[in-house]
C-alpha positions as CSV (number, residue, x, y, z in Angstrom):
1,X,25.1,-14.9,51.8
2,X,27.0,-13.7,55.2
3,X,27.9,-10.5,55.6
4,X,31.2,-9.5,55.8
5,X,31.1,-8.2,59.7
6,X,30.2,-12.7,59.9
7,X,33.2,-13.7,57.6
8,X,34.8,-10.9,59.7
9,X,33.9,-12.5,62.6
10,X,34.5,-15.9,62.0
11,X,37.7,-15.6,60.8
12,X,37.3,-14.9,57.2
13,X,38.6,-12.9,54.6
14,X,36.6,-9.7,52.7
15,X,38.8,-10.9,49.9
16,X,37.5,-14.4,50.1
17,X,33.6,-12.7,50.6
18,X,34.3,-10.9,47.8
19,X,35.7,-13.1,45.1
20,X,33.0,-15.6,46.4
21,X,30.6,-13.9,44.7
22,X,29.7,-12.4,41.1
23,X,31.9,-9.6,40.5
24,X,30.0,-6.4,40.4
25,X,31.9,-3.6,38.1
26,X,31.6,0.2,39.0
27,X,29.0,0.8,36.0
28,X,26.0,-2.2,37.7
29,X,27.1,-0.1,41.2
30,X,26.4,3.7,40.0
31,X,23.6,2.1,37.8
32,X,22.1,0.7,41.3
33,X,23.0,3.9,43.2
34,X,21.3,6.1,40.5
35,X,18.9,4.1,38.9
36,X,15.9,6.4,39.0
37,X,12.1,5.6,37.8
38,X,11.1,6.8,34.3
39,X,8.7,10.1,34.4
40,X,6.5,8.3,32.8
41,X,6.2,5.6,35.4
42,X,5.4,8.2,37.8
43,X,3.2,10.1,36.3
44,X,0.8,6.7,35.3
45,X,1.6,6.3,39.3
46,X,0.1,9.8,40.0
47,X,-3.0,9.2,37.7
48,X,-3.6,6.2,39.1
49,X,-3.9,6.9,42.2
50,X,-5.8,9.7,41.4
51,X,-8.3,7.6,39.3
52,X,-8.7,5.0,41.9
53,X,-9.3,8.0,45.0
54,X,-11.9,9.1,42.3
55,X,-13.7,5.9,42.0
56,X,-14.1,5.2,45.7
57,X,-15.3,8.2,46.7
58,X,-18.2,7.9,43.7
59,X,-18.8,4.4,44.8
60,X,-18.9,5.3,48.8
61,X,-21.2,8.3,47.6
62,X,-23.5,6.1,45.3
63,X,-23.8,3.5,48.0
64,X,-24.4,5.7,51.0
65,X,-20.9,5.1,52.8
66,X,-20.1,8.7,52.1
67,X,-22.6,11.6,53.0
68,X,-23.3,12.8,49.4
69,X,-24.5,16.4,50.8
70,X,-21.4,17.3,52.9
71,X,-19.0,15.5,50.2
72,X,-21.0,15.9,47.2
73,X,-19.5,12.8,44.7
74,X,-16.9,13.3,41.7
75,X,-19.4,13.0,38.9
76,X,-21.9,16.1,39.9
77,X,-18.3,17.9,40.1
78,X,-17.6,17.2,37.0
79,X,-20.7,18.3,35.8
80,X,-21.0,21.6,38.1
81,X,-17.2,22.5,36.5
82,X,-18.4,21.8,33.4
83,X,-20.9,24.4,33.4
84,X,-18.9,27.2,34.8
85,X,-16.5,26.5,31.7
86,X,-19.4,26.7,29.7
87,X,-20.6,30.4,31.2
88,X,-16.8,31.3,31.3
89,X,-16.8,31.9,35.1
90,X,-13.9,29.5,35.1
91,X,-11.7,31.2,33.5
92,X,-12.4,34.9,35.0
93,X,-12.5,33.7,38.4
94,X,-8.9,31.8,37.9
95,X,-7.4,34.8,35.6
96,X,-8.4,37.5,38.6
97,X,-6.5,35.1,41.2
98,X,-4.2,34.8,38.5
99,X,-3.1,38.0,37.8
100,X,-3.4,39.5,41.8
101,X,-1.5,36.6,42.5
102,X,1.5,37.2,40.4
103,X,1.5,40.9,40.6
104,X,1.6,40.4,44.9
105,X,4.4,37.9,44.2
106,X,6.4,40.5,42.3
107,X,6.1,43.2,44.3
108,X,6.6,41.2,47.6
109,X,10.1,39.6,45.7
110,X,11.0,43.0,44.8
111,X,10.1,44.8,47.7
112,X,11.8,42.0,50.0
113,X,15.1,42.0,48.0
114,X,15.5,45.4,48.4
115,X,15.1,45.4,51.7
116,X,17.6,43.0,52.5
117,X,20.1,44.2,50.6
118,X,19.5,47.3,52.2
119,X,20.4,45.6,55.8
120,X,23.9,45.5,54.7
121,X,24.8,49.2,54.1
122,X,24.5,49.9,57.9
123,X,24.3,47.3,60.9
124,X,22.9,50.4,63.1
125,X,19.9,50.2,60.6
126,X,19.6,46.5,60.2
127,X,19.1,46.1,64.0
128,X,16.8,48.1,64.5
129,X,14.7,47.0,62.0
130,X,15.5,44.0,61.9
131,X,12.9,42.8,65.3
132,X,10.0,44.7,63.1
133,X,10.4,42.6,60.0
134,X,10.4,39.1,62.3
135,X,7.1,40.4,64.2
136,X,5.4,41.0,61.3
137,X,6.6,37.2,59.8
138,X,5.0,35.8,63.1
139,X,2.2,38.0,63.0
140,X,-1.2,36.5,61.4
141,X,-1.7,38.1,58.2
142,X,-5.1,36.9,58.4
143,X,-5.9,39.6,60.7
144,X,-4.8,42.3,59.1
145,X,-6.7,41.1,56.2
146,X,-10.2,43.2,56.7
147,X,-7.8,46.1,57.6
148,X,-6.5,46.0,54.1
149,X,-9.6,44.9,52.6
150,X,-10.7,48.3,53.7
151,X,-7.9,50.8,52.9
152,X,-7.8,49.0,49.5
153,X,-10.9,48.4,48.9
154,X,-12.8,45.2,47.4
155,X,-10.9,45.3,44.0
156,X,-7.7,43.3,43.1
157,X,-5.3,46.2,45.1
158,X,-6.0,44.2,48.6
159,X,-5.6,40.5,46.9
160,X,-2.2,42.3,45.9
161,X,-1.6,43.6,49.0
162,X,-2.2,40.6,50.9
163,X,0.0,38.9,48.7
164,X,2.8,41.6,49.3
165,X,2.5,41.6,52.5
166,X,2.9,37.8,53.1
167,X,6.1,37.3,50.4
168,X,7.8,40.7,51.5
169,X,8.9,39.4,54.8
170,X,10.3,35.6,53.6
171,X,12.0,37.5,50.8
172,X,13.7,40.1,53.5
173,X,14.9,37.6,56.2
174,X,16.5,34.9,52.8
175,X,18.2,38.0,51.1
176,X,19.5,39.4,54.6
177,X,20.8,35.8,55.3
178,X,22.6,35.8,51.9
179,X,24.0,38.7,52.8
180,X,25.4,37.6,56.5
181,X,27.1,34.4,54.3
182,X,29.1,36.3,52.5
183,X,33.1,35.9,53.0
184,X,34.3,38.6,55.6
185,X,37.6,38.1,54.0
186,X,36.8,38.5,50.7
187,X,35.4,41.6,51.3
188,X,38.0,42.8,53.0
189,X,40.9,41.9,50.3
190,X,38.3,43.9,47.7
191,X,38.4,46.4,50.3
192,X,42.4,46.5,49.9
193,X,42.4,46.3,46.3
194,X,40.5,50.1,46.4
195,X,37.3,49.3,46.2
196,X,34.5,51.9,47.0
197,X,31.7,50.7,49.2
198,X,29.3,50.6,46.1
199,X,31.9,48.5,44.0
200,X,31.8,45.6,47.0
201,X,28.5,45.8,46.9
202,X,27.4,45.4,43.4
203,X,30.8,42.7,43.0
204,X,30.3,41.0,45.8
205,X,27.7,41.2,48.2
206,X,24.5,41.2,45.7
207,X,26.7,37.9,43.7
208,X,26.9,36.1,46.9
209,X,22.9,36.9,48.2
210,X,21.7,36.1,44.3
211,X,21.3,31.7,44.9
212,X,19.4,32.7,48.3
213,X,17.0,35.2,46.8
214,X,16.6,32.3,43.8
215,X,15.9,29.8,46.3
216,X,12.8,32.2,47.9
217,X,11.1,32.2,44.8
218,X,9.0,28.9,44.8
219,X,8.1,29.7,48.7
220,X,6.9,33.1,47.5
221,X,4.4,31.9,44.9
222,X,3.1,29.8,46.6
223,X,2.6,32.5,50.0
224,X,1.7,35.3,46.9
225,X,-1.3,32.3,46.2
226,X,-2.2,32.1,49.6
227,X,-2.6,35.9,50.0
228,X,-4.7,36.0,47.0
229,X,-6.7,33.7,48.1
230,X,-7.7,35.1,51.9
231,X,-8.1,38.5,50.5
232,X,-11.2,37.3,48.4
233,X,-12.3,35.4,51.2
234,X,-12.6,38.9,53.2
235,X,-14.0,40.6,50.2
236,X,-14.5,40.8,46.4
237,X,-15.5,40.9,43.2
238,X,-14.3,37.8,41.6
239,X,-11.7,35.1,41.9
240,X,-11.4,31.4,43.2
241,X,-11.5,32.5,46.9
242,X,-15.0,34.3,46.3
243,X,-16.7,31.9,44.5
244,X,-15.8,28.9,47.4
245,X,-16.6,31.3,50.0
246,X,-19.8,31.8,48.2
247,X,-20.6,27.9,47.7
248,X,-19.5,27.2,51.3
249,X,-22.4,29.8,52.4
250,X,-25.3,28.7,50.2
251,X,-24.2,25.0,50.5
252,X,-23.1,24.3,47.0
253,X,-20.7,21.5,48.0
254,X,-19.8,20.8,43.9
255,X,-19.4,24.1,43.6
256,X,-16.4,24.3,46.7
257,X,-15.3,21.4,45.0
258,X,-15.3,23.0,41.6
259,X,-13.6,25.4,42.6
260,X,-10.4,23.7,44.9
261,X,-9.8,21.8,41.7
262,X,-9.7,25.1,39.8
263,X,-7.7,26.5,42.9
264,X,-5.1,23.3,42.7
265,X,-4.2,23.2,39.0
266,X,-3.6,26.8,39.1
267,X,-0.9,26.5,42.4
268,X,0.1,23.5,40.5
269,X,1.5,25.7,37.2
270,X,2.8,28.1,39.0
271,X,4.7,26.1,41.1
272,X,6.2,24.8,38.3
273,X,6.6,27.6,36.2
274,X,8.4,29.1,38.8
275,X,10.4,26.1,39.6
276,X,11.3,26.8,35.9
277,X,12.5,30.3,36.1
278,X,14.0,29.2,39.2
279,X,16.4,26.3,37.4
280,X,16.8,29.0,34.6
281,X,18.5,31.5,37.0
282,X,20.5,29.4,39.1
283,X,22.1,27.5,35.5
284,X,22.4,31.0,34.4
285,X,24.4,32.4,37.7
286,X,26.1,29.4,37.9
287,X,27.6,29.8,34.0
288,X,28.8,33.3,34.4
């Protein structure tokens, strides 16, 4: 069939195009325009491509197309994270990442929000700071990473830490940029209604800030994770980060392994249940 910049072109009608045809109703059109694929569907999709990046890397590992010592080969993985489950070194190592992970993500959430709401009480105050809070986004938090190993020590303080100090920043610069949206004019008609400074504040300005602090949260777990993770890198007692740095320096390549599969199912529920809590708050701010 022509399209209709051809019957256009030739002299046609769209009327003509469009009778010539079956009639498409509105519900086939939204079906076609919505129509998405069954979860289902795409979860077989995931596990099978999963399954089948599983297989060819045992097979290239079997047959000598893959370097079994620097790759290792899916079935001694299975069998090396078998035995940690076994010994219950699994589940300490991910619990400590666990918990330093969430406690860095709270305080950094709290300690951000707070921050950013504070920018709005005084513009003096939020550019001077301001500067400050973007150098220390762009600075590496890897290096200061042995500094707070040390002032913390090698316990789960410095995983929190790190974790603080990565999701403190992102959670500043979102809140502070709710805050800049908000409606000049609507503050200033509060303002005229007698309104105190605190009342536009707590009516208006946190309201309005509330969907961009909600929208920091998944970025901050994630960050919180990271943190976690280099601060047992540096140094300490247990967790996920130790155990891989460990592996990676007696050469324990199932064991690194092992351990990033640990590492990735753990991001994996967080990230989703923070996507939850996320959905939660934003159907709940939405409602009221």
């Amino acid at each position: 069939m022509s399209s209709e910049a051809d019957v256009v072109k030739s002299g046609g009608s769209l009327a003509g195009l469009r009778s010539s045809g079956k009639p498409r109703t509105r519900a086939n059109a939204l079906k076609y325009e919505v129509a998405t694929p069954k979860p289902w569907l795409v979860n077989t999709g995931r596990f099978a491509v999963f399954l089948i990046v599983l297989l060819i890397w045992e097979f290239g590992a079997r047959t000598g197309l893959i370097n079994a010592f620097f790759w290792s080969q899916p079935s001694d993985i299975a069998r090396t994270w078998w035995a940690g489950v076994q010994t219950g070194a699994v589940w300490e190592d991910t619990m400590y990442t666990f918990r330093s992970t969430i406690l860095g993500f709270l305080l950094g959430t709290a300690g951000g929000t707070l921050l950013g709401l504070s920018f709005w009480w005084s513009k003096y105050y939020a550019r001077i700071f301001e500067p400050f809070v973007i150098m220390f986004e762009a600075m590496p938090k890897l290096a200061l990473a042995p500094i707070i190993v040390l002032v913390f020590g090698i316990g789960i303080g410095s995983k929190i830490a790190m974790g603080f100090a990565i999701t403190v920043v992102i959670t500043t610069l979102t809140t502070y940029n709710g805050v800049r949206s908000v409606d000049r004019d609507l503050v200033r008609m509060v303002y005229s209604l007698g309104a105190s400074r605190l009342q536009v504040f707590g009516k208006v300005i946190v309201p309005t800030a509330i969907p961009a602090m909600i929208s920091a949260l998944r970025i901050n777990i994630g960050l919180a994770l990271t943190g976690a993770i280099v601060g047992e890198y540096i140094g300490s007692e247990r967790g996920l980060g130790r155990m891989i740095f460990y592996a990676g320096q007696t050469y324990e390549i199932s064991l690194i392994w092992a351990n990033i599969f640990n590492l990735s199912i753990l991001s994996m529920l967080l990230y989703l249940l923070v996507g939850k809590l996320e959905t939660m708050l934003l159907k709940g701010f939405t409602h009221q």
